[in-house]
C-alpha positions in Angstrom: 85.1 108.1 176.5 85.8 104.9 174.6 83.3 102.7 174.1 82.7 99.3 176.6 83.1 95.9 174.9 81.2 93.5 176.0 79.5 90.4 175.4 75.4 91.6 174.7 72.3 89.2 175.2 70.8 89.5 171.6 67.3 90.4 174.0 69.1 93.6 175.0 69.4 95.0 171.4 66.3 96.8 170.3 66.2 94.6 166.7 63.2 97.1 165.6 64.9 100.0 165.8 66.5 100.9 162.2 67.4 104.2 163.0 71.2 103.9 161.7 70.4 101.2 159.2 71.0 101.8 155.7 71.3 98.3 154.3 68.9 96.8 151.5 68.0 93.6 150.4 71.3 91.6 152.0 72.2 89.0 150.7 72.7 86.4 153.9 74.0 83.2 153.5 77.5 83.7 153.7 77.3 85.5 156.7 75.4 82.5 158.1 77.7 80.1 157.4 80.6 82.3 159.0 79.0 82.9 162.5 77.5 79.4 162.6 81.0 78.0 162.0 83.2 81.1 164.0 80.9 83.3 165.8 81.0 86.8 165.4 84.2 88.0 164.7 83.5 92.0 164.3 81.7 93.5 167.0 78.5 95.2 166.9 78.5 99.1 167.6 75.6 99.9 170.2 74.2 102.4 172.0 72.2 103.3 174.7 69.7 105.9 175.0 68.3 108.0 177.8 64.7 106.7 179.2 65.4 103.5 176.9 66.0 100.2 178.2 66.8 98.4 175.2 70.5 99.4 173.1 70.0 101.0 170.1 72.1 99.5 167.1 74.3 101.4 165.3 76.3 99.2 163.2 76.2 95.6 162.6 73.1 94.7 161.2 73.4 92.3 159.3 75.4 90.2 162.2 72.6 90.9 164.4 69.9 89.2 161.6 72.8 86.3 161.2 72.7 85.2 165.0 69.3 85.5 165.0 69.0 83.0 162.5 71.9 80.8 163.6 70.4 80.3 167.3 73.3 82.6 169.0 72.2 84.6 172.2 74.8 86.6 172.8 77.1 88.9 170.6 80.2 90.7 170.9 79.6 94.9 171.0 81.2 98.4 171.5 78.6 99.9 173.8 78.8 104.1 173.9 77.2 105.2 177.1 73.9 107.8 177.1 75.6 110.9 175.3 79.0 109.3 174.1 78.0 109.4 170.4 75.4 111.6 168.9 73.0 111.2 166.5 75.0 112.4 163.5 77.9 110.7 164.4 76.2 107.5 165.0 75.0 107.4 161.7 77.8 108.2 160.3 79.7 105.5 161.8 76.9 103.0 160.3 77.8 104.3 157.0 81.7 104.2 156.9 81.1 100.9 158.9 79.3 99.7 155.4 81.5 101.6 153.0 84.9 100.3 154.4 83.8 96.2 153.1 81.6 97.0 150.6 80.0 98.8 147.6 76.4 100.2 148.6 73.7 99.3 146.6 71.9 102.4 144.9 68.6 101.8 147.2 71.1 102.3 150.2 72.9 105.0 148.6 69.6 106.7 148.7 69.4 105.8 152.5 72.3 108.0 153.0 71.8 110.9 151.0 68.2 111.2 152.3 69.1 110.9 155.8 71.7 113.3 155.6 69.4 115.9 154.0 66.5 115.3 155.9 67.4 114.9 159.6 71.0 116.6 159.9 69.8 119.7 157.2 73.3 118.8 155.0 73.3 121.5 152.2 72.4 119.9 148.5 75.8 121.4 147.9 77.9 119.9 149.9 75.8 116.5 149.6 76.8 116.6 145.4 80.8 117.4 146.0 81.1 115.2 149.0 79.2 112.6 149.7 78.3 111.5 145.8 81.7 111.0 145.2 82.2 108.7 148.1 79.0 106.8 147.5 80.0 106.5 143.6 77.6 108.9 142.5 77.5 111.0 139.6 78.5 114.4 141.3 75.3 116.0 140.2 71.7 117.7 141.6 70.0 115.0 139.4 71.6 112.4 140.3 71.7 113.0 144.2 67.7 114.0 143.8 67.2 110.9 141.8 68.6 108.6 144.7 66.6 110.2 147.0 63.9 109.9 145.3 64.1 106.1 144.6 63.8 105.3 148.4 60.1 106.4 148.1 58.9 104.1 145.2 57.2 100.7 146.2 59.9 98.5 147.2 59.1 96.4 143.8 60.6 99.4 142.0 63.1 99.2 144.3 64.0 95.7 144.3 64.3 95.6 140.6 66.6 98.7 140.5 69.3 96.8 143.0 68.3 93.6 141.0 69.4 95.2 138.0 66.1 94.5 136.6 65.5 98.2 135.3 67.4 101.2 135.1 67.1 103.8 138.0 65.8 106.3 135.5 62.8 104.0 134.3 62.0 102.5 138.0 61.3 106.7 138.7 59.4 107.4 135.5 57.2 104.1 136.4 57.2 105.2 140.2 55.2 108.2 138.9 52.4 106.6 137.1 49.3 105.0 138.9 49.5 102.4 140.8 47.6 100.2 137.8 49.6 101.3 135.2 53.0 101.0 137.5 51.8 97.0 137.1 51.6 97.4 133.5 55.0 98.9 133.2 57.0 96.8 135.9 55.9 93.8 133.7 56.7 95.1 130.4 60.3 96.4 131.6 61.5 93.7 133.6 60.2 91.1 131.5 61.8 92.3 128.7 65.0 93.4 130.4 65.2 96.3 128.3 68.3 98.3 127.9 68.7 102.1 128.7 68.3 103.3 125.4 65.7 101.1 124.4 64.1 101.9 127.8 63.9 105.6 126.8 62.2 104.9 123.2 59.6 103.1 124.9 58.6 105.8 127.3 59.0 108.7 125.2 56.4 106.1 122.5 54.4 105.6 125.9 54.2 109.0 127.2 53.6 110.8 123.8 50.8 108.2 123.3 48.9 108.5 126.3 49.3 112.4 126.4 48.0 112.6 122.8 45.2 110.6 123.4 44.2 111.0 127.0 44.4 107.7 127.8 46.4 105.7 130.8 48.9 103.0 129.8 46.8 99.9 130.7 44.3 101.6 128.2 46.8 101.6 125.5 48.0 98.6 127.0 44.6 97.0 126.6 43.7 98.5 123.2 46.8 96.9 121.2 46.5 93.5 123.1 50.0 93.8 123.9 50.0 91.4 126.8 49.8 88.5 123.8 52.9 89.5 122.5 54.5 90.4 125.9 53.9 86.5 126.8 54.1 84.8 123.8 57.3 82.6 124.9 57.5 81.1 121.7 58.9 84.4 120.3 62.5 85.3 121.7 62.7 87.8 123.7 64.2 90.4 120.6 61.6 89.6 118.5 58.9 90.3 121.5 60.7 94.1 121.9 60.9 94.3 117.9 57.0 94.2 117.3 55.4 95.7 120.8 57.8 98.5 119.1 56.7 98.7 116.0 52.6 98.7 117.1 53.6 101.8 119.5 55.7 103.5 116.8 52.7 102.7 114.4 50.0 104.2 117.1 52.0 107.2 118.0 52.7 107.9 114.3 49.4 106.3 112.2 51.3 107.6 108.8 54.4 106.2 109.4 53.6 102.4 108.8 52.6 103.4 105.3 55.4 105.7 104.8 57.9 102.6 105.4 55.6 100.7 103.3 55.8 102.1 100.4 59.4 103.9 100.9 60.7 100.1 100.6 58.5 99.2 97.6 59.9 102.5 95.5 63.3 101.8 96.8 62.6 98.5 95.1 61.8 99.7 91.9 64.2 102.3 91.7 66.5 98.7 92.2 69.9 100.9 92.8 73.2 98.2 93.7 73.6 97.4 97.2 76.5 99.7 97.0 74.3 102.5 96.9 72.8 103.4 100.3 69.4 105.6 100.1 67.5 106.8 103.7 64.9 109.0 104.3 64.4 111.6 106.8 63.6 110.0 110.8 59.9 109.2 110.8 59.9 111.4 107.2 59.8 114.4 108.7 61.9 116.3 106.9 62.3 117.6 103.3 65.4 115.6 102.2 66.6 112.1 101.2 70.0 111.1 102.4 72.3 109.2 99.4 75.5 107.3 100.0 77.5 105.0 98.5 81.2 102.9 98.1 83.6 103.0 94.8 86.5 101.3 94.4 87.3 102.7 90.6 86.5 105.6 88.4 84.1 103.1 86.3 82.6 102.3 89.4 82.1 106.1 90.4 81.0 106.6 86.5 78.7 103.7 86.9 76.7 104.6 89.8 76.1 108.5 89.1 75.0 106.9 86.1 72.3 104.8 87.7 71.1 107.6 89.7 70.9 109.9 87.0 68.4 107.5 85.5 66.6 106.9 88.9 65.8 111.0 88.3 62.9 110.2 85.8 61.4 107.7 87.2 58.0 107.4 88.7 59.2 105.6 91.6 61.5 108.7 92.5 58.2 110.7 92.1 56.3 108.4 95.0 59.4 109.0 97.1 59.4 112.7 97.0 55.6 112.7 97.8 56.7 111.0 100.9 58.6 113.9 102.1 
């Protein structure tokens, strides 16, 4: 059978009951302003359920929270009957309900996915080529476990994720550190706004760090007196990344500050044109130098192999290759 419309007293609807909800962190005031100027112009979906006086919503949520925050008592509502729309079916009505106006946030995308792994048994399978596409999810295991697994984090990490405040993949590498050292992190990555690929230096610095020397982050944390330079607001907020990078790069690798150190002051001396590009390995671990440079003319060409020739006997090439 169709559903009933009818007009519902807002004291019928069990509010509590977020059984079909999948919505996060709404953003309301729009919505106010509509129903406190028109009403409610899309009707809830309820049901009811056996041995259950209140009606159960289904879909609408966010209309119900707008009336009762705009004084209405009543609503307009589809009402299925004890057995007129199952379980499954009444959560998937919530979820096309939500994905016909809008673009799900990934907290709620989670919602879904979860749901429709945990309490219908949907196939991790079918989940990735099905319902990832039509939630705008990359297509794969990761990425459908990583949804699921965001719904579980403190809804900090979760706020900042739909905030855009971190990446999804940093809010579950913090989500799996202590509950100290999740403070630590929040801070440092929200603060700082850092970007994906920054992101992923910082954690592989981090987690190298603190595996190496058995230590937690707000150890570390503690040890190089990074708060001072997380906070220092007189520094923008490049400059702040720039050095709380370079005292991690320096702890993780203790030679590497030196090696740069004098790498620069040999490259000085070896004083090649700026046309002539010279790199060494990534953190000097490797056995080779890397030499490139621009001509425009034979006499150019003539005049650079020249100057690295000479650069061959000199003692500053000799500091280099000890670097190596």
């Amino acid at each position: 059978m169709a559903p009933a419309f009818r007009n519902v007293d807002l004291a019928e609807i069990d509010a509590h009951d977020l059984t079909c909800v999948v919505t996060y962190c709404p953003h309301m005031e729009a919505l106010q302003r509509s129903i406190a100027d028109a009403g409610v112009l899309t009707p809830l979906h309820l049901r009811a359920l056996p041995d259950r006086e209140p009606l159960q919503l289904v879909s609408g949520w966010k209309r119900l929270l707008a009336c009762q925050q705009t004084g209405h008592k009543q609503v307009p509502a589809l009402v299925y009957d004890v057995g007129e729309l199952s379980d499954e079916a009444a959560l998937l009505l919530a979820v096309h309900d939500n994905l016909g106006c809008r673009t799900l946030n990934a907290v709620e995308k989670g919602r879904v996915l979860q749901r429709l792994r945990e309490r219908f048994y949907y196939p991790a399978d079918e989940l990735v080529k099905t319902w990832c596409p039509r939630l705008d999810v990359t297509p794969r295991l990761d990425a459908l476990q990583a949804h699921c697994t965001l719904i579980n984090l403190d809804d900090t990490l979760q706020h900042a994720v739909v905030t855009n405040a971190l990446p999804l993949e940093t809010a579950l590498w913090i989500g799996r550190q202590g509950a100290v050292d999740r403070k630590v992190l929040l801070s440092l990555f929200v603060t700082l706004k850092l970007g994906q690929n920054r992101a992923r230096e910082f954690i592989t610095l981090i987690d190298e760090i603190c595996l190496r020397d058995r230590c937690g982050v707000a150890q570390l944390w503690e040890e190089l007196e990074l708060d001072a330079i997380l906070n220092d607001t007189n520094l923008p907020a490049p400059q702040r990344i720039e050095h709380l990078r370079r005292l991690l790069r320096t702890r993780r690798y203790p030679l590497l500050r030196a090696h740069e150190a004098q790498f620069e002051a040999a490259r000085r001396q070896l004083r090649l044109p700026s046309q002539i590009s010279l790199q060494p390995p990534p953190y000097f671990d490797g056995a080779q130098y890397q030499v490139s440079f621009r001509f425009g003319s034979r006499e150019e060409l003539q005049a650079y192999a020249q100057k690295l020739s000479e650069s061959a006997v000199t003692e500053a090439l000799e500091v280099l290759l000890k670097l190596l």
